[in-house]
N, C-alpha and C positions, 0 to 999 in steps of 0.2 A: 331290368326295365321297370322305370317309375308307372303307376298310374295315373296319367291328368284327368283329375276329376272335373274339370271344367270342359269336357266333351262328354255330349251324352253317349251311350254305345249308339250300334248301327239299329235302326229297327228296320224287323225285316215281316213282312207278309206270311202267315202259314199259307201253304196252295196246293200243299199233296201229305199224303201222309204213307207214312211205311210202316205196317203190321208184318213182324217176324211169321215165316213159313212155323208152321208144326205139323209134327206126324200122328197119324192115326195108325193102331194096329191091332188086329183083332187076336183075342186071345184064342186058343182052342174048343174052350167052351163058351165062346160067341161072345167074350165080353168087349166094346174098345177101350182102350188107352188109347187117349187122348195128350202125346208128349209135346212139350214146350220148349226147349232149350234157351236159354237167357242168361246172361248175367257173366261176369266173370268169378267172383267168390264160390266154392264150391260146396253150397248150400242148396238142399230141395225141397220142397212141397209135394206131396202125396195126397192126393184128395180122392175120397170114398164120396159119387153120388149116390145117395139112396131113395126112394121113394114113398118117403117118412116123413113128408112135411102135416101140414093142417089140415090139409084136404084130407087127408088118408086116416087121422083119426075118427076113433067112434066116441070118444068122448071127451071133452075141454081137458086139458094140461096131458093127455097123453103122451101125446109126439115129443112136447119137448120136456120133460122129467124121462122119455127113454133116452134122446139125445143124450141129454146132461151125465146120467146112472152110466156112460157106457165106460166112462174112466174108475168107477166107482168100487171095481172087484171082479175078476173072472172065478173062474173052476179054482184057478193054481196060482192066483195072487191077492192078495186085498188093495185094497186102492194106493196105499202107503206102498206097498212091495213093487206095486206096479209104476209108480211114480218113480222112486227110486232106481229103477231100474231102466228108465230113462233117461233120468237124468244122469247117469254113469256116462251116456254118450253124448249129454250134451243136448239130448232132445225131448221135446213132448207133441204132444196131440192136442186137439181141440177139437171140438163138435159144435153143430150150431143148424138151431130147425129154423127152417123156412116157411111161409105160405106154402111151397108146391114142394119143396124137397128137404133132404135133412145132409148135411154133410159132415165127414169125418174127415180132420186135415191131420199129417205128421208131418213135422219139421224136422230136419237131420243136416249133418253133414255129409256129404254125397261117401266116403272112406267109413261112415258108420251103418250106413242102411241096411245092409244084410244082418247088421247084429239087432236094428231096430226094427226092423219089419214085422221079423215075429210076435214081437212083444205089441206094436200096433193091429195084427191080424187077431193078438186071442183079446182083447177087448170089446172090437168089432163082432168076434164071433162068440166067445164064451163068455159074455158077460151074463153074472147073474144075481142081479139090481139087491143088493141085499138088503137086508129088512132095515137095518142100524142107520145104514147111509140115506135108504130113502125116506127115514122118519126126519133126520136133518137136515135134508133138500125141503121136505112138506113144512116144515117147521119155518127154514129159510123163505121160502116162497109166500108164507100164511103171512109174515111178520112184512113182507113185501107189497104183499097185497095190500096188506092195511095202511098202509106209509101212501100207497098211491090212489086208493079209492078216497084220503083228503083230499089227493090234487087237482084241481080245477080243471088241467091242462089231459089227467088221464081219463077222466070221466069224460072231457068233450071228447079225446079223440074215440073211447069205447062208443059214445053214443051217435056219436055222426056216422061211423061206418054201418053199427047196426039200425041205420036208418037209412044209409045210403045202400046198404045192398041186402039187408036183412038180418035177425039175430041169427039165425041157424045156417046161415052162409058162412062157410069154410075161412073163407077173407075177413070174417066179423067175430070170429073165434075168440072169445076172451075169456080167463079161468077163472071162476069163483073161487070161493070158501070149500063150497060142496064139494065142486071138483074133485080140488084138489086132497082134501079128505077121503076122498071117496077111493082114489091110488092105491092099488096094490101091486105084491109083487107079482101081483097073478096076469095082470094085464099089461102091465109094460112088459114079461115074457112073451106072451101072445103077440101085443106089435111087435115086438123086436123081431119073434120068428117069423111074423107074415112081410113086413116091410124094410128090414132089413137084412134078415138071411132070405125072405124071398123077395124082395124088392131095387134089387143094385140095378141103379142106370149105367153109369160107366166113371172109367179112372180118370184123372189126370195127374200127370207127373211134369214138375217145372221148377225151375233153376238149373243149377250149370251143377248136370248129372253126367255120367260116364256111361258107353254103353253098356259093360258089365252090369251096371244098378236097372237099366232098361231091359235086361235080358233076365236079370233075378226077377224081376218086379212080372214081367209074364210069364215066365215057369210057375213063380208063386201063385197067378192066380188062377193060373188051368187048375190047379188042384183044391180051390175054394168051394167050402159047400154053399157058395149063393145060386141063386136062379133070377133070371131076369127080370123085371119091373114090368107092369103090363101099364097099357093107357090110364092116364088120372081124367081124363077128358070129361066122361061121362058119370061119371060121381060128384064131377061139381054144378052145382043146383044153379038155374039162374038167379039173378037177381031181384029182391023182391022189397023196391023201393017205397019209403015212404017220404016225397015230396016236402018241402016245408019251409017253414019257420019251427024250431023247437027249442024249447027253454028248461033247463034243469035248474033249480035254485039250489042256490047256498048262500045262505046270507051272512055267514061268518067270513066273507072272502073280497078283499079288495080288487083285487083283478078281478077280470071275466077273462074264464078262455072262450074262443072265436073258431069255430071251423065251416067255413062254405066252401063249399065243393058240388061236384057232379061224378057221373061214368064218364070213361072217357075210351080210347081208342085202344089198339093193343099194341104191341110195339113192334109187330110186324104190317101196320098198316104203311103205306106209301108217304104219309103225311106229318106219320110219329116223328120224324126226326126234324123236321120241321116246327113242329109245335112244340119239339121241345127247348127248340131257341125260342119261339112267341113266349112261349110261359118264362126263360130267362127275362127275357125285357121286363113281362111283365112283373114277375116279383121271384126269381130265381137267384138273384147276385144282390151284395151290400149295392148295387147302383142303379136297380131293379126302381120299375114305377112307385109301386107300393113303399117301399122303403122311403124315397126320395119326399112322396108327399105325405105319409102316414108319420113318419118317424122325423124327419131331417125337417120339412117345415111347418108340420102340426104339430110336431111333439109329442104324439097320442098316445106312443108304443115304443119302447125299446126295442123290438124287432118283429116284422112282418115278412115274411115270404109266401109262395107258392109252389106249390110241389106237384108233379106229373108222379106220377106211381106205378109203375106197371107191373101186374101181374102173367101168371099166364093164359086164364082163361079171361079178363078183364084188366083194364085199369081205373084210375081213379084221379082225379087230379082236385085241389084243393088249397085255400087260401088258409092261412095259420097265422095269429096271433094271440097276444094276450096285451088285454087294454084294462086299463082303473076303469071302475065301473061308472062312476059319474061322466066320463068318457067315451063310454061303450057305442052309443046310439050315433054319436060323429066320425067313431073310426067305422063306424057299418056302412051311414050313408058315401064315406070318403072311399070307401073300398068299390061301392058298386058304383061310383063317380068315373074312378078307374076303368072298371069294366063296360062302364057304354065308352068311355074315350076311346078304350082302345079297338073296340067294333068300331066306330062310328069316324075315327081321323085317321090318315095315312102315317105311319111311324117317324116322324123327320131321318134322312139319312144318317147324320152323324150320329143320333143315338143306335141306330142299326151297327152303324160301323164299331165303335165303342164296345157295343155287347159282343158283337163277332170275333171280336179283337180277345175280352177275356172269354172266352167260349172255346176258342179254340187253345187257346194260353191254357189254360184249365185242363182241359181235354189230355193236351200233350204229356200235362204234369201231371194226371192221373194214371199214366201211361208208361212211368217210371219204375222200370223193377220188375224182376219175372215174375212176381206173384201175382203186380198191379194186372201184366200184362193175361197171366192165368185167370184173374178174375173178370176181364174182358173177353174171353176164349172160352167160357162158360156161359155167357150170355148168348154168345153166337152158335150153343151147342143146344142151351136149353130150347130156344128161338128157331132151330134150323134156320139160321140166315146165314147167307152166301160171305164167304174168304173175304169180299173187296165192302165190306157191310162199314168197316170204320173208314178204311180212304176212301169210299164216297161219300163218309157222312163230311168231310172237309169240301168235296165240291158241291154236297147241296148247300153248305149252311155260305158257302162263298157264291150261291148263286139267287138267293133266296132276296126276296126285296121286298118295300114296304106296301104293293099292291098284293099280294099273295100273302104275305102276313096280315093284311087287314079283311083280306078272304079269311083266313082262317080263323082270325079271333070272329067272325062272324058267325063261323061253322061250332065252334067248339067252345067259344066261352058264353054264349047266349045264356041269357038268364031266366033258362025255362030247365025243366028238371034237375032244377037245384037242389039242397039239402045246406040249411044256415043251420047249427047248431052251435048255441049259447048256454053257458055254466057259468056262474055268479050271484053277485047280489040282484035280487027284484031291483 
């Protein structure tokens, strides 16, 4: 059967969405597994929550130099033997620190996991960060630092946060020189033993596993010497804003980076999901306000957007670009041009419709693939928010119109406790 290209396909309305069931099961010594089933290929993800992100360090580049060190040598392998000895099946591991948490994923094939497991458990547990590797990390990361403290773009965004919530806020955490000089093996064992031998939130296991791999995977971890992760609630400081206009110069630099922004709400507010289609209109998608007039018919920028950021004790939300400096003061006044437009007039419907249209397009297609779908199911875990959290986010955003969008950019984009922060040329 030919295709005529001269009909376009059917287009059809999203109006309901289907989030796959997953099981929860408690280990014997209190841990959950969190399983996922997806996929047809018999491929799995294994992921180690731990409670090793930003917040939990005592001092700049901790957390993530132990994240990174944990492939780097156990007791009974060096990083090479351990490497190799995954890849014999086909699989490896990755780490990766967060603001609130730190996570350790293994990749396998669902027929090799009992041979990988172990070899993922003594990394997690026995690693011990050796002196050789972490002078090559410190070395790597020093030679990093310096490539980005030229850039225009990493200085605004170091300097807008530590003004938007403060320097010594866990969220505004950013690693010097000192820092990371200052690393030993003495304290990335210390965090490791407080925040990840005593810090495990919970498992998850996802792709198309067999229940043999589900039954391994919880005998395995009744026998683990972790201990649970207690509240990160109360160790994070509030916010200690400095309001403003602020300007950092560099006058060796033809761009100016651009960051304005505010606090924003958290993402278990009743409204988050909401605003997070308002902020698409407004500069979330290539077809976004901002884009359309900053970029497409001023010219000012190559690209602008805005971004909602949530954390878990706070979020953030935030306007991003970068403009030629002789420019700079047209793409500012065009941006906050934007921002009373969009308090101040009702949204026309078909630009409504249009964004609902890739918003939910988007959504679906990020929603592809048991991993995508595991990193969706982690949100909902870290969040304690309810089973039906993604098919109703499809009947709010299908119920949502331009009198309550124009409420809310009233509520939330006002342009009072802001923070502008500008790097460039005077």
């Amino acid at each position: 059967m030919s295709l005529n290209r001269n009909v376009a396909p059917e287009f059809h309305l999203v109006d309901k969405l289907y989030f796959p069931a997953f099981e929860t099961r408690e280990t014997s010594n209190g841990f959950n597994i969190y399983a996922l089933k997806a996929g047809v290929q018999p491929v799995l993800r294994l992921d180690f929550i731990f409670d090793a992100g930003l917040v939990r360090q005592l001092r700049n580049a901790e957390a993530a130099f132990t994240a990174s060190m944990l492939s780097e040598g156990t007791s009974k392998r060096n990083a090479l033997s351990l490497a190799e000895s995954l890849d014999f099946y086909g699989s490896y591991f990755q780490t990766r620190c967060n603001a609130d948490d730190a996570v350790a994923s293994l990749y396998c094939l669902d027929k090799h996991f009992e041979n990988c497991l172990p070899l993922f458990l003594e990394a997690l547990i026995a690693s011990i960060f050796p002196a050789k590797e972490l002078d090559i990390q410190k070395k790597n990361s020093l030679q990093k630092l310096s490539v980005n403290e030229k850039k225009n773009s990493y200085l605004c965004r170091k300097n807008f946060y530590q003004n938007l919530l403060g320097e010594s806020h866990p969220y505004a955490a950013f690693s010097s020189k000192e820092n990371i000089n200052a690393l030993d093996r003495n304290s990335l064992e210390v965090f490791h033993k407080t925040q990840y031998l005593g810090g495990l939130k919970y498992l998850m296991l996802s792709g198309c596993f067999s229940d043999q791999t589900y039954n391994a995977l919880t005998d395995a971890v009744a026998d683990l010497p972790f201990t649970k992760a207690q509240n990160t609630s109360e160790i994070i400081s509030s916010p200690i804003s400095n309001f403003g206009k602020h300007f950092l110069e560099k006058n060796d630099s033809v761009q100016s980076a651009i960051r304005i922004g505010k606090i924003s709400i958290l993402r278990t507010h009743e409204d988050f999901r909401k605003l997070q289609f308002l902020n698409l209109i407004f500069g979330g998608y290539f077809g976004s306000r901002l884009m359309k007039n900053i970029r497409e018919d001023k010219g000012l920028t190559y690209g602008i957007y805005s971004v909602l950021e949530p954390f878990k004790e706070t979020s953030v939300w935030y306007i991003d670009s970068d403009i030629n400096s002789k420019n700079r003061e047209s793409g500012i006044n065009e941006i906050y041009k934007e921002l009373h437009r969009i308090c101040s007039e009702p949204i026309p419907k078909e630009e409504i419709e249009t964004a609902r249209n890739y918003y939910l397009g988007s959504f679906l297609r990020s929603l592809d693939g048991p991993f995508s779908l595991a990193d969706r199911l982690k949100i909902m875990i870290d969040y304690e928010l309810p089973a039906s959290y993604y098919p109703d986010f499809v009947k709010i955003l299908n119920s949502v119109g331009a009198e309550e969008l124009q409420a809310l950019a009233q509520k939330y984009f006002a342009e009072e406790n802001i923070v502008e922060m500008i790097v460039g040329k005077k």
